[in-house]
DSSP file (Angstrom, degrees, kcal/mol; ACC not computed):
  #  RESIDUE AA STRUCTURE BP1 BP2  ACC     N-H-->O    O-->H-N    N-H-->O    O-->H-N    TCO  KAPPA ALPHA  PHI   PSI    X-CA   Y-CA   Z-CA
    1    1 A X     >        0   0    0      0, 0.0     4,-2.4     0, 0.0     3,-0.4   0.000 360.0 360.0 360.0 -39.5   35.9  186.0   51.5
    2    2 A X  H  >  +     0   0    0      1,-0.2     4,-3.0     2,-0.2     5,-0.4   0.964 360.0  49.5 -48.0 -49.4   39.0  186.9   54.5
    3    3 A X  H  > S+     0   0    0      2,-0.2     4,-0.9     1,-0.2    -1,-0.2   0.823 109.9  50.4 -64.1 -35.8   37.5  184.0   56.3
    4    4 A X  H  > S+     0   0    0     -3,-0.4     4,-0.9     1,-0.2     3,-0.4   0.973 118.4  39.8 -49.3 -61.8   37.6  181.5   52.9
    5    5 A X  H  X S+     0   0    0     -4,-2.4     4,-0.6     1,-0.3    -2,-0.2   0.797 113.1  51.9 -86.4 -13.8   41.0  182.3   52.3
    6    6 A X  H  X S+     0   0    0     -4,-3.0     4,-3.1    -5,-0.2    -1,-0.3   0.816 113.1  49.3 -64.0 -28.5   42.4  182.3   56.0
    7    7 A X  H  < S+     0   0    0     -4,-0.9     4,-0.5    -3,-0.4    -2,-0.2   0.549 106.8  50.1 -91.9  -2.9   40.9  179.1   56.5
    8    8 A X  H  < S+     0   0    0     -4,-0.9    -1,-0.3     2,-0.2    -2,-0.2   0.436 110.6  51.0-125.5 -10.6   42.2  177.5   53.4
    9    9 A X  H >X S+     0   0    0     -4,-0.6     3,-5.7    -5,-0.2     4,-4.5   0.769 108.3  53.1 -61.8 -55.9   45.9  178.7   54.2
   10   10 A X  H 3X S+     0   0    0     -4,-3.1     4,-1.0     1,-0.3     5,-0.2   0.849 113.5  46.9 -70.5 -16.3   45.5  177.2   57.8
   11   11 A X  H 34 S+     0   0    0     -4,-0.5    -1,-0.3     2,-0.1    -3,-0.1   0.426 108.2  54.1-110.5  32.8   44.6  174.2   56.0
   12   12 A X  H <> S+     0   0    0     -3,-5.7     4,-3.3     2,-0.1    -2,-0.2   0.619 108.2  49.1 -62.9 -46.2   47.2  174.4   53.8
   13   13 A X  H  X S+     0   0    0     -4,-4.5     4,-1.4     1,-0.2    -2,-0.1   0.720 106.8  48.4 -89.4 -10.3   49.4  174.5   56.1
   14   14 A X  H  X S+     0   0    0     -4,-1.0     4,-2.5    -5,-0.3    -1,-0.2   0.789 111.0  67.4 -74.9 -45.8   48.3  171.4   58.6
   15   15 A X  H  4 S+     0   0    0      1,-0.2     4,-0.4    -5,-0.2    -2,-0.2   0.977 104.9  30.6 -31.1 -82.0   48.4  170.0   55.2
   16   16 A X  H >X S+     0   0    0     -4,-3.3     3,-2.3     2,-0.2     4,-1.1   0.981 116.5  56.2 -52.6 -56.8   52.1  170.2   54.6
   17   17 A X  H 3X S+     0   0    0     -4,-1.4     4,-0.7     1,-0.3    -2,-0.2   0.919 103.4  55.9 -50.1 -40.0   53.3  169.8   58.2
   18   18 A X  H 3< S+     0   0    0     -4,-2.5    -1,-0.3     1,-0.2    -2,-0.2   0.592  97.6  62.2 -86.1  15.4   51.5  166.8   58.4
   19   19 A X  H X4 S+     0   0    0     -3,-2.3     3,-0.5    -4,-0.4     4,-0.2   0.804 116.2  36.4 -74.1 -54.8   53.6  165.1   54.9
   20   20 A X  H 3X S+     0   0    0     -4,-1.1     4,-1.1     1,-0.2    -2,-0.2   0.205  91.3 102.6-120.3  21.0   56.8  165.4   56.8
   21   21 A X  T 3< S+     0   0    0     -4,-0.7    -1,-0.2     1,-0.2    -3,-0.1   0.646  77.8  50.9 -48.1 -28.0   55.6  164.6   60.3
   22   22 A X  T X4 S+     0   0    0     -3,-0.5     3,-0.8     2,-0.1    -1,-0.2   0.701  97.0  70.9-114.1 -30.1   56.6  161.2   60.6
   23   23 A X  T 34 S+     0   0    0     -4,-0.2    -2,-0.2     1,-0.2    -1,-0.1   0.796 105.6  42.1 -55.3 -34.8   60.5  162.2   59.4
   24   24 A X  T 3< S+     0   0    0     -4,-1.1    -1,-0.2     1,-0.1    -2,-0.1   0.276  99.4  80.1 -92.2   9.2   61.0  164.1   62.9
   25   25 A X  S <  S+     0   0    0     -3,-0.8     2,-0.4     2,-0.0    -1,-0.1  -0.504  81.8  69.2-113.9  63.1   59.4  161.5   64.9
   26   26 A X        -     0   0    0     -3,-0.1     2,-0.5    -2,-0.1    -4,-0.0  -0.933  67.5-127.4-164.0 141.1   61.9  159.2   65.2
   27   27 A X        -     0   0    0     -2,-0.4     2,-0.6     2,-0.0    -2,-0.0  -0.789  17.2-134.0-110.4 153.0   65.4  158.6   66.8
   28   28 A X        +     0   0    0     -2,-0.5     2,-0.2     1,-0.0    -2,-0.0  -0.801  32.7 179.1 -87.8 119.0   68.5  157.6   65.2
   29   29 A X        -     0   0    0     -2,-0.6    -2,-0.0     1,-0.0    -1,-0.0  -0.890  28.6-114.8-147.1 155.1   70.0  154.9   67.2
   30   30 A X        -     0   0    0     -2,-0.2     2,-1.0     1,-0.1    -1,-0.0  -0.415  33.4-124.6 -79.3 152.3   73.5  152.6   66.8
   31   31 A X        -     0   0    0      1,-0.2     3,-0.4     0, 0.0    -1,-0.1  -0.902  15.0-160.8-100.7 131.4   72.8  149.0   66.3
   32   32 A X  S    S+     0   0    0     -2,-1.0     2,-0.7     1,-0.2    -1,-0.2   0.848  88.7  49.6 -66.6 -39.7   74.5  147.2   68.8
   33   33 A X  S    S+     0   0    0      2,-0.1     2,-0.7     3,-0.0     3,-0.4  -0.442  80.1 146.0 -94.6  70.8   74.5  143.6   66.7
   34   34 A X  S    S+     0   0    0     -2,-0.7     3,-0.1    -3,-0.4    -4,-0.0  -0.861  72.3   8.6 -99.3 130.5   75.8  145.4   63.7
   35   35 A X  S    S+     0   0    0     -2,-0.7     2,-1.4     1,-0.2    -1,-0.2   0.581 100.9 148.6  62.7  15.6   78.3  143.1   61.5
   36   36 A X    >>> -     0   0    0     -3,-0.4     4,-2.9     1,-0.2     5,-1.0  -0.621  34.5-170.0 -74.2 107.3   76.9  140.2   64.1
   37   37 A X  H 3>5S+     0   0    0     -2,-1.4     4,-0.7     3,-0.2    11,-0.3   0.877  81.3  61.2 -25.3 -65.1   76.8  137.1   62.4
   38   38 A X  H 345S+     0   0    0      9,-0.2    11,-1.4     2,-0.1    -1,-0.2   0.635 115.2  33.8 -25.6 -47.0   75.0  135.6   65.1
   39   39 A X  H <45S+     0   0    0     -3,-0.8     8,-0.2     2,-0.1    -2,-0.2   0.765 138.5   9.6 -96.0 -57.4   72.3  137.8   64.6
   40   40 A X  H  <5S-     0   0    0     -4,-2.9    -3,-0.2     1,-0.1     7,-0.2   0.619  97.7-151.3 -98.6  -9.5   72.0  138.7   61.0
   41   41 A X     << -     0   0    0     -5,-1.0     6,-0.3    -4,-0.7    -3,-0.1   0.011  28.6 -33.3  47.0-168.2   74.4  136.2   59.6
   42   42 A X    >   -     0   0    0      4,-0.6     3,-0.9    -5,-0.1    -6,-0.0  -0.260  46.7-117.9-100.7 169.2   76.3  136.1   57.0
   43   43 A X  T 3  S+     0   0    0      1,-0.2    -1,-0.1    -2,-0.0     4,-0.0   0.930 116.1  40.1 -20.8 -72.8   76.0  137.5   53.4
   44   44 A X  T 3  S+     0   0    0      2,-0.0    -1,-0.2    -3,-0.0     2,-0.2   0.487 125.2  18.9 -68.4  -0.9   76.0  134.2   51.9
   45   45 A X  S <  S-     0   0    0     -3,-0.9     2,-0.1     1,-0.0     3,-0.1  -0.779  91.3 -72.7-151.9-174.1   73.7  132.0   54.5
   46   46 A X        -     0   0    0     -2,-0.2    -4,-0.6     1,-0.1    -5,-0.1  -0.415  62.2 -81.3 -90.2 162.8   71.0  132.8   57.3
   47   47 A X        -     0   0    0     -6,-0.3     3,-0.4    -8,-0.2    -9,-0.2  -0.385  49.1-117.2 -80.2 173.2   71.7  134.2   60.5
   48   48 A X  S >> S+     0   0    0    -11,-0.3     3,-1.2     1,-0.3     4,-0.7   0.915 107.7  64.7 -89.1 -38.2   73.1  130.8   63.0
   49   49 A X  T 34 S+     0   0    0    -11,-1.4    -1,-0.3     1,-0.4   -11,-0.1   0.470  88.8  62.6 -85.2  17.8   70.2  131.1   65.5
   50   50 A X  T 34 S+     0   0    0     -3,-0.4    -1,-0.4     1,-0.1    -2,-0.1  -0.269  94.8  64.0 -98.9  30.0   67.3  130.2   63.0
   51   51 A X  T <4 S+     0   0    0     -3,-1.2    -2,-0.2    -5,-0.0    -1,-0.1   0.372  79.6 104.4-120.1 -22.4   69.0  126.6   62.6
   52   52 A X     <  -     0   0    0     -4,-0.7     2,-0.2     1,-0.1     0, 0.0  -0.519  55.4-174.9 -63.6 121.6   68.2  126.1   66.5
   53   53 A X        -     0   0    0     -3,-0.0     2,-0.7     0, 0.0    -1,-0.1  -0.888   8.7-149.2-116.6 155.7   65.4  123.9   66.3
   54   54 A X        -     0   0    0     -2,-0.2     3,-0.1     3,-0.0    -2,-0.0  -0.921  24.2-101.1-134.0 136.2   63.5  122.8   69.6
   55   55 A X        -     0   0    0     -2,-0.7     2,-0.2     1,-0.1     0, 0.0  -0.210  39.5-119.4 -21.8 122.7   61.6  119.6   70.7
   56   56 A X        -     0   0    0      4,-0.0     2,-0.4     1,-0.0     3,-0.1  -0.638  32.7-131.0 -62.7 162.1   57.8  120.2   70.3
   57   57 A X    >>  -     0   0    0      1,-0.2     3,-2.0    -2,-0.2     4,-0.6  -0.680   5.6-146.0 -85.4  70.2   56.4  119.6   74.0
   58   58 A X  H 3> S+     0   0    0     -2,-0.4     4,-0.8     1,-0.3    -1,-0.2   0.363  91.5  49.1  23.8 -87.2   53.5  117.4   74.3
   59   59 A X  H 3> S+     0   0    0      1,-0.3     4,-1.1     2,-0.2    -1,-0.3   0.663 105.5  51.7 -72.4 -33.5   52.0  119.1   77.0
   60   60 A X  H X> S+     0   0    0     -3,-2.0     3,-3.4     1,-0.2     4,-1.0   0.906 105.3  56.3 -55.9 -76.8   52.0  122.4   75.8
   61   61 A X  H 3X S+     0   0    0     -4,-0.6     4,-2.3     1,-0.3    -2,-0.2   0.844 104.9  55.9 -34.2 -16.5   50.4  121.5   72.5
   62   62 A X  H 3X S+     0   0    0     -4,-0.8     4,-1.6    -5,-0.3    -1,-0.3   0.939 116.2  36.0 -85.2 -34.3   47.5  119.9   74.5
   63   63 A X  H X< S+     0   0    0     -3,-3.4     3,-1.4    -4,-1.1     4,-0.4   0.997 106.9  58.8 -49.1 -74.2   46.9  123.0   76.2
   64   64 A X  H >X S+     0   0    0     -4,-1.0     4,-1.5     1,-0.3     3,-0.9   0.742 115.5  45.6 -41.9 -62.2   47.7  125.2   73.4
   65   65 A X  H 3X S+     0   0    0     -4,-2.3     4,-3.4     2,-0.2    -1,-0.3   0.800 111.5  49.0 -43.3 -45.1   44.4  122.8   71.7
   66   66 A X  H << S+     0   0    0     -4,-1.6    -1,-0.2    -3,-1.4    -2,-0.2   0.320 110.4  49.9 -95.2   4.9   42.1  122.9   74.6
   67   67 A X  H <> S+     0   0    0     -3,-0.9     4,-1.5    -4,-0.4     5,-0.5   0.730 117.7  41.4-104.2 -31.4   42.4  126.7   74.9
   68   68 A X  H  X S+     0   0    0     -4,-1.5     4,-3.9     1,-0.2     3,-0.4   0.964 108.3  53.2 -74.7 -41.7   41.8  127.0   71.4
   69   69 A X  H  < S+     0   0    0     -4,-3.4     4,-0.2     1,-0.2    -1,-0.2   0.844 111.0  55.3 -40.2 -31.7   39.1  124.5   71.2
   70   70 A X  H  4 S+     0   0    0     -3,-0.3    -2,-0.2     2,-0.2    -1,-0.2   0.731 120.3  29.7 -65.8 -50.1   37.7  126.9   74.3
   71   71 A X  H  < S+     0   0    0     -4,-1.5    -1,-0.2    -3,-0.4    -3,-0.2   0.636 129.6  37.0 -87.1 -37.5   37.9  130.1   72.1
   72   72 A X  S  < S-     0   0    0     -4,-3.9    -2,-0.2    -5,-0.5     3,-0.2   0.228  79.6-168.1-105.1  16.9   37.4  128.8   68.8
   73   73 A X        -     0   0    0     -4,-0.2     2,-0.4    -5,-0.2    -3,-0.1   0.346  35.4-108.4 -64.7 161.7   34.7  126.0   69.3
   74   74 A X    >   -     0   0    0      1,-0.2     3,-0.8    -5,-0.1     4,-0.3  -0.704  26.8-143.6 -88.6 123.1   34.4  123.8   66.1
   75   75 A X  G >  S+     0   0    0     -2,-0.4     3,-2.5     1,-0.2     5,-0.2   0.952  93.7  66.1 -74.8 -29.6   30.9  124.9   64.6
   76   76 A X  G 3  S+     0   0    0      1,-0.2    -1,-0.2     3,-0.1    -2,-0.0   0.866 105.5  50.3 -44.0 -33.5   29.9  121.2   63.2
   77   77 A X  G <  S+     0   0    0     -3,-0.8     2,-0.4     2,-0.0    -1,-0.2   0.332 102.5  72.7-116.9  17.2   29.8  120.3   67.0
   78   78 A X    <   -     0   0    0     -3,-2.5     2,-1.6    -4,-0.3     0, 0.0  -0.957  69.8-137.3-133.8 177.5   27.8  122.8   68.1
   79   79 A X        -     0   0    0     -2,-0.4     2,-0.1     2,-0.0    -3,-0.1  -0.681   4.7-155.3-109.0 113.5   24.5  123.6   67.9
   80   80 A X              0   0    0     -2,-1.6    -2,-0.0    -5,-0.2    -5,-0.0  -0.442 360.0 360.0 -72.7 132.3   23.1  126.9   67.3
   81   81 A X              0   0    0     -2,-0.1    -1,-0.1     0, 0.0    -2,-0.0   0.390 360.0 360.0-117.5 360.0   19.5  127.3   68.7
């Protein structure tokens, strides 16, 4: 019966510790872009650098396809034996 109830404290008590585990595993740290605009933007609109839009590249994309095609092969055009 000592052994029941020893053993059923010590996993009471891994029990608890491990609820509030994740609250002392962390650091508190300044944000540097704090009140940045730039970053977070403004109250009333999106932050500025999500309106930067870029060119696609050609040549990437072609890649980008023929590695996927590589990984991903289309199953209609292959054949399973």
């Amino acid at each position: 019966m000592k052994k029941n109830v020893g053993f059923l404290a010590l996993a009471l008590t891994l029990l608890v510790s491990a609820c509030t585990y994740q609250k002392n595993n962390r650091i508190d740290q300044k944000d540097v872009n704090e009140g940045n605009d730039y970053v977070y933007g403004h109250p009333d609109s999106t932050a500025r650098q999500r309106k930067v839009q870029y060119t696609p590249d050609s040549e990437n994309e072609v890649r980008a396809m023929e590695i996927q095609e590589k990984l991903y092969p289309n199953p209609d055009t292959t054949s399973l034996k």
